[in-house]
C-alpha positions as CSV (number, residue, x, y, z in Angstrom):
1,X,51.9,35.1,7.3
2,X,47.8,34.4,7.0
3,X,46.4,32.6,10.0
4,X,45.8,29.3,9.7
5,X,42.7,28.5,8.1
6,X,40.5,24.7,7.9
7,X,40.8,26.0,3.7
8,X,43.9,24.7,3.9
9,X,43.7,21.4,5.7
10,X,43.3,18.5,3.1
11,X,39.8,16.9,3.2
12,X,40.4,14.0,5.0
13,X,41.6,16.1,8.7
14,X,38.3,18.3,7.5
15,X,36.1,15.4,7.8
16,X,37.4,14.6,10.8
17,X,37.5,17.7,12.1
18,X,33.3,18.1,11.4
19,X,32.8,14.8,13.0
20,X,33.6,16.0,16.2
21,X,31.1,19.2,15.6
22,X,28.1,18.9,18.4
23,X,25.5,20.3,16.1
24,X,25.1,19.5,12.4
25,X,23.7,22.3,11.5
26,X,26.8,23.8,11.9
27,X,27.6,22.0,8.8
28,X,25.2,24.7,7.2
29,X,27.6,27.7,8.3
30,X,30.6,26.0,7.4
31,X,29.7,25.6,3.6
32,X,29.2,29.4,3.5
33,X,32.4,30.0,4.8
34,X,34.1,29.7,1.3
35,X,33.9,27.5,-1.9
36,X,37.0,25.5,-1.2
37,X,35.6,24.5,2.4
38,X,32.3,24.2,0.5
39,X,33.5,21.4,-1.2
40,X,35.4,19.3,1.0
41,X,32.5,19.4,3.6
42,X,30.6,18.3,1.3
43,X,30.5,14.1,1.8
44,X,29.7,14.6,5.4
45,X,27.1,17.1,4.6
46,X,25.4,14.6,2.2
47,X,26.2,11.8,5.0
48,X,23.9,14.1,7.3
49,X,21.5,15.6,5.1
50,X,20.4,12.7,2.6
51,X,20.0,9.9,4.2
52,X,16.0,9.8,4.4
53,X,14.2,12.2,1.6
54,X,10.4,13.4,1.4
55,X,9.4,15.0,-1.2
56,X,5.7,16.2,-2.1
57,X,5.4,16.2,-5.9
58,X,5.3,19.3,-7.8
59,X,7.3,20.9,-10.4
60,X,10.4,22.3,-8.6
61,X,10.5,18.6,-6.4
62,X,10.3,16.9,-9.8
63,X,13.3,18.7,-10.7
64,X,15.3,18.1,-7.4
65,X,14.9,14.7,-7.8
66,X,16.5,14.4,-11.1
67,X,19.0,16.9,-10.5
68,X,19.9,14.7,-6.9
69,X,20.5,11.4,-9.1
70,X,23.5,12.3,-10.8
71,X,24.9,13.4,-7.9
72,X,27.2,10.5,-6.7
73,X,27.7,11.7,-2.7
74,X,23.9,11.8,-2.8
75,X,23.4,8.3,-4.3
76,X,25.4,6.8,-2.2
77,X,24.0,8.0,1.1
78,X,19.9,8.2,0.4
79,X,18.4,5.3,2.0
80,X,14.9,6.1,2.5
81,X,12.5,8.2,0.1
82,X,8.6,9.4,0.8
83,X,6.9,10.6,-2.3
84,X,3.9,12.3,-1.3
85,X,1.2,13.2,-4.0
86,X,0.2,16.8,-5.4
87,X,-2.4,18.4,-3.4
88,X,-5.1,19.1,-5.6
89,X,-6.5,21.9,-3.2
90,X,-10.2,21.2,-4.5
91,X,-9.7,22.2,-8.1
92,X,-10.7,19.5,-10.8
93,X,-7.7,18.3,-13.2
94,X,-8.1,16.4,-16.2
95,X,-4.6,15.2,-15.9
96,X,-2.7,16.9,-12.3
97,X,0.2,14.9,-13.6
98,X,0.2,17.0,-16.8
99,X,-0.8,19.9,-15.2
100,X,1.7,20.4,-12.6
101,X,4.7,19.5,-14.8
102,X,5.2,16.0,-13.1
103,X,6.6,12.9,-15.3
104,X,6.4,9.7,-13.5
105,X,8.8,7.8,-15.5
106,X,11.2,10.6,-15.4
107,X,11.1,10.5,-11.6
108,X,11.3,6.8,-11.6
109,X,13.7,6.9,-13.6
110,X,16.0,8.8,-11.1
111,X,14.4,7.3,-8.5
112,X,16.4,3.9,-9.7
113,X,19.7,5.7,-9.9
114,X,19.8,6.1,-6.1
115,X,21.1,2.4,-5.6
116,X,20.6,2.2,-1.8
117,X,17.7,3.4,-1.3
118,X,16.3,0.5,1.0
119,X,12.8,2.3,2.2
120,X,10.1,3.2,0.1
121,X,7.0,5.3,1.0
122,X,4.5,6.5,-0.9
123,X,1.5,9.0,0.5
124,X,-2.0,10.0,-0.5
125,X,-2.1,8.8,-4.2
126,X,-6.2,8.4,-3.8
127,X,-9.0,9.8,-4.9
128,X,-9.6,11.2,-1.1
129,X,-7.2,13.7,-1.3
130,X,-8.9,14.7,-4.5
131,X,-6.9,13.2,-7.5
132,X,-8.4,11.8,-10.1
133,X,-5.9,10.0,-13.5
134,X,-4.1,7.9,-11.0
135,X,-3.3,5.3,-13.5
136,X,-1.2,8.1,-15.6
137,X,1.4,8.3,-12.4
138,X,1.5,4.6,-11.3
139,X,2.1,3.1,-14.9
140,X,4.6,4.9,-16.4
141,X,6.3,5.1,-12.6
142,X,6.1,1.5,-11.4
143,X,7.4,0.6,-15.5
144,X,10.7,2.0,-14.9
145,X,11.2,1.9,-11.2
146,X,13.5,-0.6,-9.9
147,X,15.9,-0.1,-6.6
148,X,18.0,-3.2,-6.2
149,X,18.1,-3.0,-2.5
150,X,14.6,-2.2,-1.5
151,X,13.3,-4.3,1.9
152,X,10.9,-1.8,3.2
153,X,7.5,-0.9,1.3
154,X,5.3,1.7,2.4
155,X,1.8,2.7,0.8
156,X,-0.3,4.7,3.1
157,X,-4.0,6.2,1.3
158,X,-3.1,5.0,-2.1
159,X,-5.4,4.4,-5.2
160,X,-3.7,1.4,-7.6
161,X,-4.7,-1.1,-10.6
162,X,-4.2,-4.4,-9.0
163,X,-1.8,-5.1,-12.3
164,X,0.4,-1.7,-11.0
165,X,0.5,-2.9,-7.1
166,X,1.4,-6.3,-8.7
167,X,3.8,-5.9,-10.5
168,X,5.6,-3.4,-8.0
169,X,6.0,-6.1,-5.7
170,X,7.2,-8.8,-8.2
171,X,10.0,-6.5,-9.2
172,X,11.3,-6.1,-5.8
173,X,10.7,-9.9,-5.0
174,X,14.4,-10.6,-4.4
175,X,15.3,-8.2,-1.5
176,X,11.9,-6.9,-0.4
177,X,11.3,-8.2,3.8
178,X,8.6,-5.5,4.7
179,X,5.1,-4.6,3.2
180,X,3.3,-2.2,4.7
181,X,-0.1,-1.5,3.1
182,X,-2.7,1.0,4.9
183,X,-6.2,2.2,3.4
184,X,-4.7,0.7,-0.2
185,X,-8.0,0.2,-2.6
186,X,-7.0,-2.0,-5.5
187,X,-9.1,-1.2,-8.7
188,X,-10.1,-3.5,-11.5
189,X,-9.0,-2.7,-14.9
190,X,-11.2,-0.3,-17.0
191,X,-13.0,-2.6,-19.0
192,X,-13.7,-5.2,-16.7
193,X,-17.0,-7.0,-17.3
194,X,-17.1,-8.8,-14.5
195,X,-16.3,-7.7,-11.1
196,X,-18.3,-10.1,-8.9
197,X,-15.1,-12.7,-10.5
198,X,-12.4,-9.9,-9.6
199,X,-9.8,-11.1,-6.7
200,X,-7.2,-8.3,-6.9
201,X,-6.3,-8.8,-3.0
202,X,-6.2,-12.5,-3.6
203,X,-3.8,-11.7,-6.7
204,X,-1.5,-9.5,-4.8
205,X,-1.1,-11.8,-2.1
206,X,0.0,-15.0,-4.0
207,X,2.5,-12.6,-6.1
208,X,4.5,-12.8,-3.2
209,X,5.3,-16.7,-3.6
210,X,7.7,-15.2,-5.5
211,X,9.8,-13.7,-2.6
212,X,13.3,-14.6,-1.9
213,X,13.4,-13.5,1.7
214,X,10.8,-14.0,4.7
215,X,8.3,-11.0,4.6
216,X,6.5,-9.6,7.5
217,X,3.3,-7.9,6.2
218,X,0.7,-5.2,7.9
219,X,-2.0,-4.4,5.7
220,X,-4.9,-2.2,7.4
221,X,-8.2,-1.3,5.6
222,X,-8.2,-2.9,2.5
223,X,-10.6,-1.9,-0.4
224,X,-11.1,-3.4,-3.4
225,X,-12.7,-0.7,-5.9
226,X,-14.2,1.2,-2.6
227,X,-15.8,-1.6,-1.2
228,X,-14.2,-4.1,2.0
229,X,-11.6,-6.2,0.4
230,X,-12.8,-9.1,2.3
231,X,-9.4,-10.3,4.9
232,X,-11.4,-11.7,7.7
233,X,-12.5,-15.3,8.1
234,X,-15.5,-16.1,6.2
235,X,-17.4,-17.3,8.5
236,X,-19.6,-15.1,11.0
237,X,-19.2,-16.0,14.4
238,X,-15.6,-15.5,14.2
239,X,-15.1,-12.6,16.4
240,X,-17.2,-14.2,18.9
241,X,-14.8,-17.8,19.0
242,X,-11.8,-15.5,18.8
243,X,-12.3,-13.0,21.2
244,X,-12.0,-10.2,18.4
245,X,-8.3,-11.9,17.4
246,X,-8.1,-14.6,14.6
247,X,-4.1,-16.1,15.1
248,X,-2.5,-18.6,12.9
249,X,1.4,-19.5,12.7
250,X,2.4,-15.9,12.8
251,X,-1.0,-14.5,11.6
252,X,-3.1,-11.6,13.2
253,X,-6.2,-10.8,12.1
254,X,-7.7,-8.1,14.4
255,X,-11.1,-6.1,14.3
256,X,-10.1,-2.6,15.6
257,X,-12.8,0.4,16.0
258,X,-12.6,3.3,13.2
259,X,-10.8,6.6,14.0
260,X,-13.8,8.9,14.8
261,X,-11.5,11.9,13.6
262,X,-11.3,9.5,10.1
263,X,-14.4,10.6,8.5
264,X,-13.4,9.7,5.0
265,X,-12.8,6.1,6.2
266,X,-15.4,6.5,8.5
267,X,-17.6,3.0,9.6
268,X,-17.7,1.7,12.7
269,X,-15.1,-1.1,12.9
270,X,-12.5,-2.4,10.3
271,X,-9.3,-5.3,9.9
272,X,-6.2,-5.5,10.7
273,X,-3.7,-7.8,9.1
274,X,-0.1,-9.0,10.4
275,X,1.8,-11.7,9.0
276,X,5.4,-12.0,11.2
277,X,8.0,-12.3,9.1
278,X,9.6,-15.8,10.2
279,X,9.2,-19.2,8.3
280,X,6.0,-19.1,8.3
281,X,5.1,-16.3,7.4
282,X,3.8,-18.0,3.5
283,X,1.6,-20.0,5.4
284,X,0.0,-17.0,7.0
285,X,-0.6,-15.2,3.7
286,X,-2.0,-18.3,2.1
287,X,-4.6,-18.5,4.8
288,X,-5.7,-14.9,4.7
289,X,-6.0,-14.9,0.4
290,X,-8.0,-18.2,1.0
291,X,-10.4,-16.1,2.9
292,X,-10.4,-13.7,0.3
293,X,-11.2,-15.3,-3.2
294,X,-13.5,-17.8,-1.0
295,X,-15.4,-15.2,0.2
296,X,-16.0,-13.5,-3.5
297,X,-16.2,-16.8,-5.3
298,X,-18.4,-18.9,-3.1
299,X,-20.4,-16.7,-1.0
300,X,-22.7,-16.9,1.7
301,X,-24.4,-21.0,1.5
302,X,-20.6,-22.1,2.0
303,X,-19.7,-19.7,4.7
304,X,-22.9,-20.9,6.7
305,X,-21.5,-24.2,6.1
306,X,-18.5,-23.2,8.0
307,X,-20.3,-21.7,10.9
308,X,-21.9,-25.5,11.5
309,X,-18.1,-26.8,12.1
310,X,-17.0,-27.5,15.3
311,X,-13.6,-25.9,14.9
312,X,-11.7,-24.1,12.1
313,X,-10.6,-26.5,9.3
314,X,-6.8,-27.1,8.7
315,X,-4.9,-26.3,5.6
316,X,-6.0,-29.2,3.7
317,X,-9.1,-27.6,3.1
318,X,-8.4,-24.2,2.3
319,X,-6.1,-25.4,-0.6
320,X,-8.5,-27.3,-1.4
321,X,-11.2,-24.8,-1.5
322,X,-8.7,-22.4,-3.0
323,X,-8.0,-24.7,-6.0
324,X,-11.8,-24.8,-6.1
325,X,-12.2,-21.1,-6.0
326,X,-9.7,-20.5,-8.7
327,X,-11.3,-23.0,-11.6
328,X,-14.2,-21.2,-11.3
329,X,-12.7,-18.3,-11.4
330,X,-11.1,-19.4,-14.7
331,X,-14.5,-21.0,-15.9
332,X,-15.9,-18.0,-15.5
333,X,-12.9,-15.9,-17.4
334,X,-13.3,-18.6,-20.5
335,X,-17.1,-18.0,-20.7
336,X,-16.3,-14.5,-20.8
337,X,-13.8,-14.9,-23.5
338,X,-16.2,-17.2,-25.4
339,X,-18.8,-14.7,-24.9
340,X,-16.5,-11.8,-26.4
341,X,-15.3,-13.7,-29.1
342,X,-18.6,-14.5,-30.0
343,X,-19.7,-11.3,-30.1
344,X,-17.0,-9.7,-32.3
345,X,-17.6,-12.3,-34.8
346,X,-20.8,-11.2,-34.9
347,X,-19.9,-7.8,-35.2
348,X,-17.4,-8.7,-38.3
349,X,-20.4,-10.5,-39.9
350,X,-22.5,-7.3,-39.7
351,X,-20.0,-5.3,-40.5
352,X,-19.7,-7.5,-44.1
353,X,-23.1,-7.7,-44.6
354,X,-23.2,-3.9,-44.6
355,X,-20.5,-3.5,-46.8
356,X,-22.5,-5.9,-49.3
357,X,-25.4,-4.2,-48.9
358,X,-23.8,-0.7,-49.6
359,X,-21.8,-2.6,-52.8
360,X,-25.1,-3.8,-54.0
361,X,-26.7,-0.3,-53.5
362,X,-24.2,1.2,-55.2
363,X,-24.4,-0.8,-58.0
């Protein structure tokens, strides 16, 4: 008679059974024990093992992450992923994406087939650590990603198009309750003509009107195309009449000193944004994008006008300077588009009068 054997149990006493093991490595030893015990360990061994993924993007990771997604004990379990971006170890790539075998819409792709994944992280998608193409990942990936129980979103040294962080928030508007965003630059599109107009912080932040739930928010060192995105109060004796710490219903807006060992980021002091994540946590984000787009549309003359008030004005007037700062931000867009229309007209004209000339010629 063979000796009894945990082969032979059904998988329901073997579950049970590794529940009550001290270690879970030992889950590791027990799938090499045979391919029958292989397989009925292997829902707890998912339960243990895939609950929070990182993965740093490359080839063989790439792969894993497709293979992982039609695998229904892993689907089920993963709740948190961190993508971290290729390391470009000081070569120059034309396209690292291409060059490294790495499809962002493939990954996305998968990425959306793990349907409670609830934490999102992303790491060191900027051109500090060397990459250059980032448009070619975040398009294609932020196009086909969608997890329908996201709350927690996590960008930590990332270069984005305003359009790409946009709409990655907009799509995860109904369940997302956490934004995390540290040393995030937001660039303009390509062919801008006219960045002095450009609000992409300002743009970002109202996209979240949108939200179903209250959101608590943390954004830390904000850049807009490499320069300061511009968070704080516009007005320059804040710090002073704050003691360093600008609050308002939920809102803190904190000058902290630079990391000395940060020297890429390297300054001397830079912002801190929170925004709790209670009722009134809209207001808060409403008053730190009025600082923003009234600092880039109006400038110094109405911040010095500011500094003569004898306290901070309410809400009424940042709407209203907000309203104010947005037609002429659209003024400005409809000269531009009057201007390029123009132009191209112009261009067509030329481009007739040549072809008559070289008719004529020809002739």
């Amino acid at each position: 008679m063979a000796p009894p054997s945990l082969d032979d149990l059904p998988v329901e006493l073997v579950e049970r059974v590794v529940d009550y093991l001290p270690h879970r490595e030992t889950l590791l030893y027990l799938r090499l024990v045979s391919p029958t015990l292989n397989a009925k360990v292997a829902r707890r061994f998912y339960m243990n093992y895939f609950i929070s993924s990182a993965w740093t993007l490359k080839s063989a990771s790439s792969r894993a992450i497709v293979h992982f997604s039609h695998c229904p004990d892993v689907a089920a379990h993963l709740t948190s992923v961190t993508l971290i971006a290729p390391c470009a170890h000081h070569a120059i790539y034309d396209n690292i994406w291409m060059a490294k075998a790495i499809e962002p819409a493939k990954i996305a792709r998968a990425l959306s087939l793990f349907t409670e994944i609830r934490v999102l992280r992303l790491r060191n998608f900027g051109s500090i650590q060397g990459l250059t193409n980032i448009s070619a990942f975040f398009q294609p990936f932020v196009s086909n990603l969608y997890l329908p129980k996201l709350q927690i979103l996590d960008l930590f040294q990332v270069d984005i198009q305003a359009d790409d962080a946009t709409q990655l928030l907009k799509k995860h508007g109904q369940t997302i309750q956490r934004v995390e965003l540290d040393r995030i630059n937001l660039l303009y599109k390509p062919d801008t003509d006219a960045p002095e107009h450009e609000t992409p912080w300002f743009d970002l932040l109202y996209s979240m009107k949108e939200f179903k739930n209250h959101c608590s928010i943390s954004i830390e060192w904000a850049k807009q195309d490499g320069r300061d995105a511009r968070l704080e109060p516009p007005w320059e004796d804040w710090f002073d009449q704050y003691d360093g710490n600008y609050e308002y219903e939920g809102l803190d807006i904190i000058e902290r000193r630079d990391d000395p060992d940060d020297e890429d980021w390297m300054g001397s002091m830079h912002f801190v944004v929170e925004i709790e994540g209670d009722e009134h946590w809209w207001n808060g984000v409403k008053r730190v994008a009025a600082f923003n787009i009234f600092s880039i549309m109006l400038g110094e003359e109405e911040d010095e006008g500011l500094a003569c008030m004898m306290c901070e004005p309410g809400d009424v007037y940042w709407e209203r300077k907000t309203k104010e700062c947005l037609k002429l931000k659209d003024d400005a867009a409809a000269k531009r588009k009057t201007k390029a229309a123009a132009a191209l007209r112009k261009q067509e004209q030329e481009a007739a009068g040549s072809a008559m000339m070289h008719r004529w010629l020809k002739n």
